[in-house]
C-alpha distance (Angstrom), angle and dihedral (degrees) to the residues before:
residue distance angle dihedral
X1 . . .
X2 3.77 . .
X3 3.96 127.1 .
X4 3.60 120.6 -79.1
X5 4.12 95.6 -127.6
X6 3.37 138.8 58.8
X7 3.56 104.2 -168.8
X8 3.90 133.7 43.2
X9 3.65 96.6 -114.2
X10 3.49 92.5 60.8
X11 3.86 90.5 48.6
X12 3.62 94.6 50.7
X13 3.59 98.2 94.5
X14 4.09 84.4 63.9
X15 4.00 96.2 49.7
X16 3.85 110.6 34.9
X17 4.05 114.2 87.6
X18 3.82 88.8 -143.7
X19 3.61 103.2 60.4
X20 4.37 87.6 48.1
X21 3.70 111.5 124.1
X22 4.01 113.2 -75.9
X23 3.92 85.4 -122.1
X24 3.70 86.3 70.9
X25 3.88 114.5 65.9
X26 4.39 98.9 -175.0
X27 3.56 107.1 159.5
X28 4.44 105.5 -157.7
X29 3.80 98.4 -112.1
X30 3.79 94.5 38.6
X31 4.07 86.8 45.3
X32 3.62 91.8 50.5
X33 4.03 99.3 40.8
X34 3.91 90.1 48.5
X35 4.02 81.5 57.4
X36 3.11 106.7 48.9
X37 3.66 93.3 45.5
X38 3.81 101.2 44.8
X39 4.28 80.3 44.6
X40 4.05 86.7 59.7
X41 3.50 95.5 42.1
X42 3.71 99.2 49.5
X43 3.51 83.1 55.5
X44 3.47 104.4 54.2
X45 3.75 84.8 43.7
X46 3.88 97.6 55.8
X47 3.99 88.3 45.0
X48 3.99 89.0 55.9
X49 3.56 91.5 43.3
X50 4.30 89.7 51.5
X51 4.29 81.0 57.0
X52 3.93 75.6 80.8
X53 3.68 112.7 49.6
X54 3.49 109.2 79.9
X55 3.89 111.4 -147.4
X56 3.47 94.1 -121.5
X57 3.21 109.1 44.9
X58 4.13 85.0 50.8
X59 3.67 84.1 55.8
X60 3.62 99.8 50.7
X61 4.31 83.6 48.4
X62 4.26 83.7 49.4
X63 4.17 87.7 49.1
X64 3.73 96.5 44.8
X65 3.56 107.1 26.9
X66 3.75 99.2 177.2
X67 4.24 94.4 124.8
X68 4.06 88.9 42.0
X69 4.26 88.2 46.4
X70 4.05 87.0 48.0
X71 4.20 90.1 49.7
X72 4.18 97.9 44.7
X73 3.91 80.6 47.5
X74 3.73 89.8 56.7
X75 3.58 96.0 37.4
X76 3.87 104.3 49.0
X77 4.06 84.7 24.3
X78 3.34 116.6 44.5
X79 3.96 101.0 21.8
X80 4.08 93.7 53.9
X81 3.45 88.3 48.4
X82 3.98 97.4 51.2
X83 3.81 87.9 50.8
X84 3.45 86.6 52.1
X85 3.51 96.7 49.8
X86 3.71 100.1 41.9
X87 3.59 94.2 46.8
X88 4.09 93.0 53.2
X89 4.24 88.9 43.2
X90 4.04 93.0 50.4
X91 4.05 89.5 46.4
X92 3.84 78.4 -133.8
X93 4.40 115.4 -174.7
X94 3.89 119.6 -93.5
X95 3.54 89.7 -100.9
X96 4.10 97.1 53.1
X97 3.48 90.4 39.9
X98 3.61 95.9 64.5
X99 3.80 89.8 30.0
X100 4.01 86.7 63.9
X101 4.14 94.0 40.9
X102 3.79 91.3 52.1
X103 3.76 88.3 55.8
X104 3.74 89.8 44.9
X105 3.70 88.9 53.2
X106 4.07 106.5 52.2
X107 3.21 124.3 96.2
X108 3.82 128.0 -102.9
X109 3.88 121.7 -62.6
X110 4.12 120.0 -126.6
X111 3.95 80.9 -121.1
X112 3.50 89.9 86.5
X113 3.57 97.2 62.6
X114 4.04 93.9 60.9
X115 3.54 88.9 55.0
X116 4.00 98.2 45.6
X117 3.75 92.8 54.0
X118 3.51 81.3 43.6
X119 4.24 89.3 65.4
X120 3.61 94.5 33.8
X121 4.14 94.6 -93.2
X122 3.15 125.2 166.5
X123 3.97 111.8 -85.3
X124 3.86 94.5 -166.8
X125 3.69 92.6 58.1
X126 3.70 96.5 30.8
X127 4.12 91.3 57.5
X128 3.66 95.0 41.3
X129 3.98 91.7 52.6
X130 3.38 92.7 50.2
X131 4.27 90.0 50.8
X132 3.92 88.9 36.1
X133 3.94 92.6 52.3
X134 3.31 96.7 40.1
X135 4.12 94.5 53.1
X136 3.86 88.7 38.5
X137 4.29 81.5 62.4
X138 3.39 97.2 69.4
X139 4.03 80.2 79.9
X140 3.42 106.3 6.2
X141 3.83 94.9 68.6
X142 3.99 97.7 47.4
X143 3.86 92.9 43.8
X144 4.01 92.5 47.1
X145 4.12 93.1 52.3
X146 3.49 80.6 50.5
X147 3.62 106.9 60.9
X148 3.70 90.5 35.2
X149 3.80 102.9 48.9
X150 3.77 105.3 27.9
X151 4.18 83.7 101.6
X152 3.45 86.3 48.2
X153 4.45 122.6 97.1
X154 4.12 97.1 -136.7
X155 3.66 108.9 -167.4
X156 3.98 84.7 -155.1
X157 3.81 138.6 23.4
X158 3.51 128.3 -103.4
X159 4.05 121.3 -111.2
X160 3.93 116.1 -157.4
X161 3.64 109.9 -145.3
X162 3.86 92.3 -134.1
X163 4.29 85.7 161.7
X164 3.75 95.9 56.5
X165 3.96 84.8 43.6
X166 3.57 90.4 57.8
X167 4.08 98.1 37.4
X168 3.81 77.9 47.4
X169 3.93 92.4 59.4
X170 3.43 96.4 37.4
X171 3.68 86.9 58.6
X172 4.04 95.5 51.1
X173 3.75 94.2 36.3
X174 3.73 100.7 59.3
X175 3.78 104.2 42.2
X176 3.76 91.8 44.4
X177 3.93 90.4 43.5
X178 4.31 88.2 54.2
X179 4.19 95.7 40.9
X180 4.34 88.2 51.3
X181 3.79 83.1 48.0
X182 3.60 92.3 53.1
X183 3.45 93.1 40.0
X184 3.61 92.2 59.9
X185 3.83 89.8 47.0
X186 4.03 107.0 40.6
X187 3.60 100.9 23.4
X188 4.15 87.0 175.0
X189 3.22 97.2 49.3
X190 3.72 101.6 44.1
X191 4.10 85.8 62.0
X192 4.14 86.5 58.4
X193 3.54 90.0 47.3
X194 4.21 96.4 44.4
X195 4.11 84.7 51.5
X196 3.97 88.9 49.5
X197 4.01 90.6 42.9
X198 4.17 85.3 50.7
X199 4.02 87.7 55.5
X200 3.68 87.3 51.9
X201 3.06 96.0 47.0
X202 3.57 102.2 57.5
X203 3.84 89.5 48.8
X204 3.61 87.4 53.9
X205 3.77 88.8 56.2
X206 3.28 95.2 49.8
X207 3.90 94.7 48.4
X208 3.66 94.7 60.0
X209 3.17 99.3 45.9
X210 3.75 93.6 51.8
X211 4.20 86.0 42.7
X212 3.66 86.5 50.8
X213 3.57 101.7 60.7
X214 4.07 92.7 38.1
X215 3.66 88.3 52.6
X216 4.38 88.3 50.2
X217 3.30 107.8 43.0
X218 3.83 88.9 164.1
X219 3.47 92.5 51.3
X220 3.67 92.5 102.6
X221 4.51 89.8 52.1
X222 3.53 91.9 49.6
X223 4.43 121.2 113.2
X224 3.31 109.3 -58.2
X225 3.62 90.7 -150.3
X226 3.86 83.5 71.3
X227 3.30 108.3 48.6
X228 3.39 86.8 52.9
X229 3.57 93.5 60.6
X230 3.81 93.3 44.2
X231 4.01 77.7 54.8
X232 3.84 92.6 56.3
X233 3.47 100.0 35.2
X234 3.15 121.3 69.5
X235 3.99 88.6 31.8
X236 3.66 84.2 58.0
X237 4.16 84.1 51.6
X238 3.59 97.0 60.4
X239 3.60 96.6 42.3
X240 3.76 106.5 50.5
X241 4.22 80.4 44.2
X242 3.72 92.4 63.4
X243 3.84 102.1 45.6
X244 3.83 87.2 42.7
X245 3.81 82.7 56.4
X246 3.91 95.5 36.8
X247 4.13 79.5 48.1
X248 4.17 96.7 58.7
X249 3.27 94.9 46.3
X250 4.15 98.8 -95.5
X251 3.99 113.6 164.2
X252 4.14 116.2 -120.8
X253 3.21 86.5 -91.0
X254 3.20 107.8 56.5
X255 4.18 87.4 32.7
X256 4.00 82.2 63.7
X257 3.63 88.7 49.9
X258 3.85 106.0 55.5
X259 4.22 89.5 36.6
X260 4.00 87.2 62.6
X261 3.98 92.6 33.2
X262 4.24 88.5 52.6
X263 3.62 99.7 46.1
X264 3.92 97.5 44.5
X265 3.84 110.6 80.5
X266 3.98 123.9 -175.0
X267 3.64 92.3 -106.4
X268 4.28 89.7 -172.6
X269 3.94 90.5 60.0
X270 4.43 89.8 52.4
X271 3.80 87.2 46.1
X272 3.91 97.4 51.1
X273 3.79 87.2 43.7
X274 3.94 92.7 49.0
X275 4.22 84.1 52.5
X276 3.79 95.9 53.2
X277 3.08 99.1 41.3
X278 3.62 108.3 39.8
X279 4.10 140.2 47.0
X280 3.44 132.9 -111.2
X281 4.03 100.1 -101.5
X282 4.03 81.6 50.5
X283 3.49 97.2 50.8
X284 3.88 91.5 56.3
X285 3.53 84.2 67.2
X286 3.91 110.4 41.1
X287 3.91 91.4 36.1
X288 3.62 96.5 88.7
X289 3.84 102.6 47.2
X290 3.94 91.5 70.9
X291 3.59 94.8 46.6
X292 3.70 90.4 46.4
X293 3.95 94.3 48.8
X294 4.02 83.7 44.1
X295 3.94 99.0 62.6
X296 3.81 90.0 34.7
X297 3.86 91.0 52.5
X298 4.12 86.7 58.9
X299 3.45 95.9 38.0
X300 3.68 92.7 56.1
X301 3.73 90.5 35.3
X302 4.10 89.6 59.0
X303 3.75 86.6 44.5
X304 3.73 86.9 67.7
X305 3.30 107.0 45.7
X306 3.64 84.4 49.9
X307 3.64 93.4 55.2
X308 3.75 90.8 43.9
X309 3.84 95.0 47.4
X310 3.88 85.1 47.4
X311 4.17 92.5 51.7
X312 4.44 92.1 47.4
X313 3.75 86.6 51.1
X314 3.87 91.6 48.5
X315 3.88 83.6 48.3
X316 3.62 92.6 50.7
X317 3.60 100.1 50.0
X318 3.79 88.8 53.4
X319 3.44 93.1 52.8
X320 3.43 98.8 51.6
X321 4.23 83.6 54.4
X322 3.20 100.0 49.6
X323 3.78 103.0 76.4
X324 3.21 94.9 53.9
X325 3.68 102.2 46.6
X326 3.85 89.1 42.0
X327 3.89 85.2 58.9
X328 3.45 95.2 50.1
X329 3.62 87.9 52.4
X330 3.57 99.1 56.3
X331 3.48 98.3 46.6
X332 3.39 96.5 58.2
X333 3.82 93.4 51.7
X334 3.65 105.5 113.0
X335 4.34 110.7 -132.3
X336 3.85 85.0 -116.1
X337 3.63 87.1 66.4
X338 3.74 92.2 49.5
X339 3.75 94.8 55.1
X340 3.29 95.9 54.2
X341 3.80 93.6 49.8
X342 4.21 89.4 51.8
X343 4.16 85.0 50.9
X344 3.60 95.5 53.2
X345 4.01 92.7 44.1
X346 3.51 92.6 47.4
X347 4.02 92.1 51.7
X348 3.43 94.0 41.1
X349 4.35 94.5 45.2
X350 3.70 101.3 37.1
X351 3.92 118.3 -168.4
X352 3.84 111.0 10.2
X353 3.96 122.8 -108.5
X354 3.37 127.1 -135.9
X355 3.64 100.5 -85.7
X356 4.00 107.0 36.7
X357 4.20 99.9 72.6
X358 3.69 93.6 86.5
X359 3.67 90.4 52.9
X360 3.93 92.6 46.6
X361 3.65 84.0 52.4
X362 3.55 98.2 52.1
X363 3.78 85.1 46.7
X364 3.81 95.4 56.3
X365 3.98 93.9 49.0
X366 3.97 113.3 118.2
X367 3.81 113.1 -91.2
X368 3.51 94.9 -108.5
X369 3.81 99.1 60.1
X370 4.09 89.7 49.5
X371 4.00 98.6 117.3
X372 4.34 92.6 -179.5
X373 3.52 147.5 -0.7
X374 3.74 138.0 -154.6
């Protein structure tokens, strides 16, 4: 992939503010202050969020890399091929098409990491699939355009942001790198700090999102054709990422972990593609699909940590019940009952092994002294 210009007034359409499509109103200062800011943030955020990896636990994850292999395969795998297949189904233009495949075919966004400590993931693999997909880019992005669009007449040659990949590891590297450090240090302290980071977080979410729709006020009056696929998509991300997972043999938690880290793309890296590779009267029409795919992303993202907050408070009220109505039940067994339970253990276990007389004997106390029951 090379860029599509050779001199800088044929680029200029990708650089100058004023020549941005009209759907996106970014006044300089407000441009630049919304930068830095979200820049900061994300930083502070990803050092919080390194308070949680334990160093070797992210080594043992670097050593065996069977959860990390199972995510890349679902990120430069299954994503590619959903753009693919969505943009064929919905007959979509030349210019959405590869609009939609580009976002298929970046890497995964540092979003997902807020919401998989969110649902109880698991940070160590969640932080070293974002760093692993993110290196794995560098090739993984050029070679997956190519197999996809090498049927396809382009008008205009693709540009692979390989800075803003590297500014873009830089930036998760470092903060991570100092909160496992700390960590390792100031155990207690790195909890207060990973509660304060999860605050931050959330307000970050929330910022962006708000930002996101300022900034696109014709979000909204865009093709309905591709908001619908910026609907499906990234739903269809997390979903085939989890029984992928659940298929290999992955435990819930790390099943939670690669659903989040599949359907959460780095939307900044597909945008600073789209303006290098693309003009001004093309932007207009591509701009919307990554903000579009951006808000749904966090909307469906905060629909499942609601759902999974809403099943671990389910579980906790049946825990708490369960005591009581298991004590209930087994005092009102009658010692008839009990007898015949023994007989049918005893013909269906034979001779005891070396590690089941304690629980016959536990069995075999009186009712009265039974304190629990499974």
């Amino acid at each position: 992939m090379r860029a599509n210009c050779s001199s800088s007034s044929a680029c200029s359409a990708n650089t100058s503010e004023a020549e941005l499509p009209g759907g996106l109103e970014t006044p300089g200062n407000l441009q630049v202050v919304f930068t830095v800011v979200t820049a900061v943030m994300m930083g502070l955020l990803m050092f919080s969020l390194g308070c949680s990896v334990e160093a070797q636990k992210l080594w043992s994850h670097l050593r065996r890399p069977w959860g990390i292999a199972v995510g890349l395969l679902c990120q430069f795998g299954l994503m590619p091929l959903t753009a693919y297949v969505l943009a064929i189904s919905f007959s979509l233009k030349p210019v959405q098409a590869i609009t939609v495949l580009i976002m298929g075919c970046c890497p995964g966004g540092t979003i997902s990491n807020v919401f998989t400590f969110w649902v109880d993931g698991d940070m160590d693999l969640s932080i070293s699939m974002t760093t692993c997909s993110t290196v794995a880019a560098l090739g993984m992005m050029p070679l997956c355009l190519y197999l996809y669009t090498w049927s396809w007449d382009l008008a205009q040659n693709l540009t692979i942001p390989y800075q803003n990949i590297g500014i873009t590891l830089v930036c998760l590297a470092i903060p991570v790198a100092f909160g496992v450090y700390v960590n390792y240090r100031w155990p207690k302290q790195s909890k207060i700090i990973l509660k304060i980071g999860a605050i931050v977080g959330g307000i970050l979410l929330l910022v962006v999102t708000v930002a996101g729709v300022v900034l696109a006020k014709g979000f909204w009056n865009s093709d309905t054709t591709l908001l619908t696929i910026s609907f499906i998509f990234p739903l269809t991300g997390h979903v085939a990422g989890f029984l992928l997972a659940l298929l290999t043999h992955q435990s819930w938690q790390r099943c939670r972990t690669i659903s989040l880290e599949t359907g959460a793309q780095n939307i900044q890296m597909c945008i600073t593609m789209l303006q290098l590779s693309f003009t001004a009267e093309n932007l207009v029409q591509m701009f919307n699909f990554p903000l579009a795919y951006g808000l749904f992303q966090l909307l469906d993202g905060f629909l499942i940590v609601a759902a999974y907050r809403a099943y671990k408070r389910r579980l906790k009220k049946k825990g708490r019940r369960r005591p009581l109505d298991c004590a209930a039940v087994c005092y009102d067994k009658k010692p008839k009952e009990t007898g015949a339970f023994l007989e049918a253990n005893e013909e269906a276990g034979g001779s005891l092994g070396p590690s089941e007389p304690m629980f016959y004997h536990r069995a075999l106390e009186p009712m009265g002294q039974v304190t629990s029951c499974a």
